[in-house]
N, C-alpha and C positions, 0 to 999 in steps of 0.2 A: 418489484415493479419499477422502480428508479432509472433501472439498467435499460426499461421498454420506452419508457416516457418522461417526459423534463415536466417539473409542476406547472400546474396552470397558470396561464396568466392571472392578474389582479382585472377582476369584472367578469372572468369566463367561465363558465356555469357546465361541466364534464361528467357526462355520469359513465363509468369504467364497465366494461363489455369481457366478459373472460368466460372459457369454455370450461367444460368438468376434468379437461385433461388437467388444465393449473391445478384445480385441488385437487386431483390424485397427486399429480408431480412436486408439488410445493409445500400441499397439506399432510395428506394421509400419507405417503410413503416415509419422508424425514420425522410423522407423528409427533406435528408441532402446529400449531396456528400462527407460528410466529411473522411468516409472511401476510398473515393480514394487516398488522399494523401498520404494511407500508402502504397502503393507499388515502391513509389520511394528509400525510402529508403533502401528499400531490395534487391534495385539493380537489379531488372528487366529491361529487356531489350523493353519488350510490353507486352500488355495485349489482350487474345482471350477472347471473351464471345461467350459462345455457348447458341445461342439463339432459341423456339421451333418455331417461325414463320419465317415472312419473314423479310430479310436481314435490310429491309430498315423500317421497322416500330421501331425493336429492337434500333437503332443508333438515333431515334431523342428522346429516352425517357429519359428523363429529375426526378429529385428529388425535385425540385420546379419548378412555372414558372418563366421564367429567369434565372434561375443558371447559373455562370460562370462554365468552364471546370477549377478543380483545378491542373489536370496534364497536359498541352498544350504538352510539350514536351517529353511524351510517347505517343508513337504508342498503341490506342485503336482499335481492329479490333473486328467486330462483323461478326459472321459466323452461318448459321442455321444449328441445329442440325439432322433436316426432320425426327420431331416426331409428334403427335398428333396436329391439328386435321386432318393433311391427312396422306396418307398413303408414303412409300418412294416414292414410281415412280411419282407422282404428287409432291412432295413438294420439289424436290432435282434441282428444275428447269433447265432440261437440256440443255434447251440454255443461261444458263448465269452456262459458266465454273469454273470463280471463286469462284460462292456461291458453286456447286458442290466439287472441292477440299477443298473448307473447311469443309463441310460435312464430306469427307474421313477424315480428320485432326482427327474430333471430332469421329468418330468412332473407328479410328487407336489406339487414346489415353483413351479411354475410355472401351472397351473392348476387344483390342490385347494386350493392354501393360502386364498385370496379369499375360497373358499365354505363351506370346513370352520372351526369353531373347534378351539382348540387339539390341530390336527394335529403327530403327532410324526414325524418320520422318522430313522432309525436306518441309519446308514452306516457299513461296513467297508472300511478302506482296506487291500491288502493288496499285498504285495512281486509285482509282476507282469511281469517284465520279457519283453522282447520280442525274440525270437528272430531277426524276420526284420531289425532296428535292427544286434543283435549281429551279423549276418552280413556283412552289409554294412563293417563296421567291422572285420570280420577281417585277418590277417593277409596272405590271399592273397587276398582282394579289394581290399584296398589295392595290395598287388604287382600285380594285373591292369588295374587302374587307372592306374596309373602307366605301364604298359606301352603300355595305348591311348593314354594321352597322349603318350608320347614318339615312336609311331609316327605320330598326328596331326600333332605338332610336324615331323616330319621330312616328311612330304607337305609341307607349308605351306612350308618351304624348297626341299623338292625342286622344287613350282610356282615358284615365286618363279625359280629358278637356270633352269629351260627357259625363262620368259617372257623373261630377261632376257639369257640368253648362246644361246640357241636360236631359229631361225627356226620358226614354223608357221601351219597355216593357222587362217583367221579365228574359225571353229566350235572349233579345237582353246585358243587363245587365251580364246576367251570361257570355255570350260569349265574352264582352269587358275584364271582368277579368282573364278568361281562353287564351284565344286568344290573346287579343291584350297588357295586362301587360304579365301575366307569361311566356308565350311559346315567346312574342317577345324579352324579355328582355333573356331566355335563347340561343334565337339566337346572338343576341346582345354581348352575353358574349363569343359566340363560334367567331363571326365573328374578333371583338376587341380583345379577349386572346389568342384561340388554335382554330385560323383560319386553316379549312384544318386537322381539328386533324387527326394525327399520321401523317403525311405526309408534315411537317416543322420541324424545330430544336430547337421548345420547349412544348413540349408533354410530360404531366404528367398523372401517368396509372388514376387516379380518374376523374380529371375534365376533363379531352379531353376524356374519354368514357363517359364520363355522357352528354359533351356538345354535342358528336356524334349525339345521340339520343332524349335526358333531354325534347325537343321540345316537341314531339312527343306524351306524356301523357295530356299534357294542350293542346296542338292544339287537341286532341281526342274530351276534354269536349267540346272548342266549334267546332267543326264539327258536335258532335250531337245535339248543340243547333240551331245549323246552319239548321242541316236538319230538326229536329222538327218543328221551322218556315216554313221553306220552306214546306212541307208537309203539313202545316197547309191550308196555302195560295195555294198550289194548290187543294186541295180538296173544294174549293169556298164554304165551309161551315160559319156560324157564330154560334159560342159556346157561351156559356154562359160563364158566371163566373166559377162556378163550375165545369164547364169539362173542360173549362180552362185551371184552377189549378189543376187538375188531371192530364192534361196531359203534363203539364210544369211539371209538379213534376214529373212523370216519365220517362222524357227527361233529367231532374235533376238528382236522382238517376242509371239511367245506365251511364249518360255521369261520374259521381264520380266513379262510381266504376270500370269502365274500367280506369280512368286516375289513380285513386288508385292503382290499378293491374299494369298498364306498367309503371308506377312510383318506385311502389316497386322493381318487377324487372330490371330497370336500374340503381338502385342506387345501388343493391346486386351485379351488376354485377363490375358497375364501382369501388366499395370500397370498392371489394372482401379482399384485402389481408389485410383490416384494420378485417375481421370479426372473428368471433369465432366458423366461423362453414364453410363446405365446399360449393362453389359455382357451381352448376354443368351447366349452363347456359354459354355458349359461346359466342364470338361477333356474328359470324354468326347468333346464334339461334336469339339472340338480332334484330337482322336489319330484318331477316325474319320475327320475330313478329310484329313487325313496318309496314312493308308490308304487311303482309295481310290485317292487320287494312285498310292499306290503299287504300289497292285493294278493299273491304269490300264497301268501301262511295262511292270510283268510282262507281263501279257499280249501289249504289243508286243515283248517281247525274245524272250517264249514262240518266236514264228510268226516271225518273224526268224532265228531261230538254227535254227529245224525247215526253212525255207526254206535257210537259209546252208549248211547241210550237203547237202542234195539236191544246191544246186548243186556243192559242192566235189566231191560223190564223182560227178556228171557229169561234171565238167572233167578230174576226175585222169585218165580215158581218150583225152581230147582232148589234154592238154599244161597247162602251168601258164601265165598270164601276172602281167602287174604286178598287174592286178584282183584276180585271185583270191589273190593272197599276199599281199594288203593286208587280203582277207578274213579268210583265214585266221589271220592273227595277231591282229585284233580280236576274231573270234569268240571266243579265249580267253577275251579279258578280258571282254566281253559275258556269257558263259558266266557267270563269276567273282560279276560283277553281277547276275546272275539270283539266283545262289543265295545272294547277301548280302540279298536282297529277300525272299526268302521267308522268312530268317531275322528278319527287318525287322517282317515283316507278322506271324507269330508271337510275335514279343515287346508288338508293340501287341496283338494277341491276346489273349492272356497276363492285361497288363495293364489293360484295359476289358472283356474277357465275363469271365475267370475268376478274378482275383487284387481287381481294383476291385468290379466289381458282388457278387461273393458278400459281398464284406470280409472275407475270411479271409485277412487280411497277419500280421497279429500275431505269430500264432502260426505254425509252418510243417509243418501238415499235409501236404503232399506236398513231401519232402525232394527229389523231381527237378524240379518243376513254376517254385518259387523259382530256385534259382539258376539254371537255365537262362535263365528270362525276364530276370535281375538281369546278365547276362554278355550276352545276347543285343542289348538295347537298348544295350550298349556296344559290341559288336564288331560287329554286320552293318552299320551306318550307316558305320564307318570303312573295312570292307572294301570295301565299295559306292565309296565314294571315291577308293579306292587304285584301284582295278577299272576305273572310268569314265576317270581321267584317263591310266592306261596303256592304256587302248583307244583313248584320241585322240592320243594322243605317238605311239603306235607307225601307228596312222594317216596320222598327220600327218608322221611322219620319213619313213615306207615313200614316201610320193606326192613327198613333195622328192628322195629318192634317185631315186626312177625318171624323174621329169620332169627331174634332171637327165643320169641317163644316155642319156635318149632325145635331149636338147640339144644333147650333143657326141657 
């Protein structure tokens, strides 16, 4: 800041004006805070950031995980500018007056000053703390945190110990590696690091977008290694070898190339400002792709499981065999998975039509609405997980038990 402005005189009273571009360019890309120290000595009085979203996402972003604040004793206020991606009358959230005045602040100085002479603008800074920051930092959202973590952590091992002292089949294999190491282990890091990303007080723009999502490409592969099975075993066929492997191989092939595809794009998105080219992908657009993905399986598990049952309560008349009690023990965890997806799909919900776009996060006007969606995006992704790779273990064991009792 030295290089923009000479220190204040002695008696002149400056409070410093900077847009979100400086702390991308200053802060978050060299992932240092070390540029903030320079405004103390130039005798500023506080610091405004005009920021283009909402109030409270801008305030918890951080330059690494953990950084200390190295100015405690300057006033940082962060204020939204109500630009892109809504339009003014939605983003200027007219029931929260202060984000509004400071809107006017940033418009006042930003395109009246040029053309008015000595414009004054008169700014009240006042103690505003943020409810849905504090919730998050609670007590027992720390404890439930911790909870998904350790039970993430224990899938990650639990896959690890079948893949490695357990025989299964190929589809069951791909889904422990996909499922139960990579997507649990990126939960595990969201749950443990940038629990709640954007929405605590240590959010960094790469890894808490990436952990937002990061899940989401490897839970793809095994969900469709999950329904491949599933599909298999409900169509009460037996394949051979070679259509088999045709058809695991192209349960293989689509699940890589979709996890490829919403891999690539959340990585471009999350480590936008590291790249060399422009990112035109949004969070929004982000979580919406995720969504559909995920709306996409509901609806195959939907008519799966509406099918799987017809058939089970026709067979319970006829007798049981190996098929159907291969069924039947999936359909649980299937079942299990459904209803971790719908929870899934109401937390992306949640947070892109009714908590993002209104920008009522702040403050927590609907005491059910928050915590629900703040617990949701933590637990339905891991149950899903748990869900999917006991529906191919228990798959995968049932058909080695029977093919070997049928053997001998």
């Amino acid at each position: 800041m030295s290089t923009v402005m000479s220190p204040a005189p002695p008696g002149v009273q400056l409070v410093g004006y900077i847009t979100f571009t400086w702390i991308v360019t200053c802060l978050v890309v060299p992932r240092t805070n070390e540029k903030l120290s320079s405004f103390r000595p130039l005798g500023l009085q506080g610091i405004v950031v005009a920021f283009p979203f909402s109030t409270l996402v801008g305030e918890s972003i951080a330059a690494r995980l953990y950084d200390e604040n190295p100015i405690p004793d300057i006033p940082f206020a962060y204020v939204t500018s109500c630009v892109e991606p809504y339009n003014f009358d939605e983003n200027c959230m007219p029931n929260d007056e202060s984000t509004l005045s400071g809107c006017i602040f940033i418009y006042a100085t930003n395109y009246f000053n040029g053309s008015l002479n000595n414009l004054n603008v008169w700014l009240e800074v006042t103690d505003d703390p943020s409810q849905f920051l504090e919730l998050t930092q609670s007590g027992g959202f720390q404890f439930l945190r911790f909870v998904y973590g350790l039970s993430l952590v224990t899938l990650v091992f639990f896959s690890t110990f079948h893949l490695v002292r357990r025989r299964h089949s190929f589809l069951t294999v791909i889904t422990l590696v996909f499922e139960g190491l990579l997507s649990a282990s990126v939960q595990a890091c969201r749950a443990f690091l940038t629990a709640y990303p954007f929405y605590n007080n240590n959010s960094v723009i790469d890894w808490s977008n990436f952990f937002r999502v990061g899940d989401v490409p490897f839970s793809l592969a095994g969900t469709v290694m999950t329904t491949a099975a599933w599909l298999k075993i409900l169509s009460g066929r037996t394949f051979n070898k070679k259509k088999s492997i045709m058809i695991d191989s192209v349960a293989v092939l689509a699940a890589l190339a979709g996890s490829i595809w919403l891999l690539t794009i959340a990585i471009q998105y999350s480590f936008a400002p590291w790249l060399s080219y422009a990112v035109t992908i949004t969070g929004p657009d982000l979580q919406r792709t995720a969504l559909t993905v995920i709306s996409i399986f509901q609806g195959i598990f939907l008519v799966t499981m509406m099918f799987a049952v017809v058939k089970l309560v026709k067979a319970a008349k006829a007798g049981a065999s190996s098929t159907l009690t291969v069924m039947k023990r999936m359909l649980r965890w299937i079942g299990l998975a459904f209803v971790a997806y719908i929870c899934q799909v109401v937390a992306f919900y949640l947070d892109t039509y009714v908590l993002l776009e209104t920008m009522e996060r702040r403050h927590i006007n609907n005491t059910v609405v928050a915590p629900c969606f703040l617990q949701l995006q933590m637990l339905a992704p891991m149950v899903a997980s748990w869900s999917q790779v006991m529906a191919m273990i228990s798959s995968s064991s049932s058909s080695s038990s029977s093919s070997s009792s049928s053997s001998s």
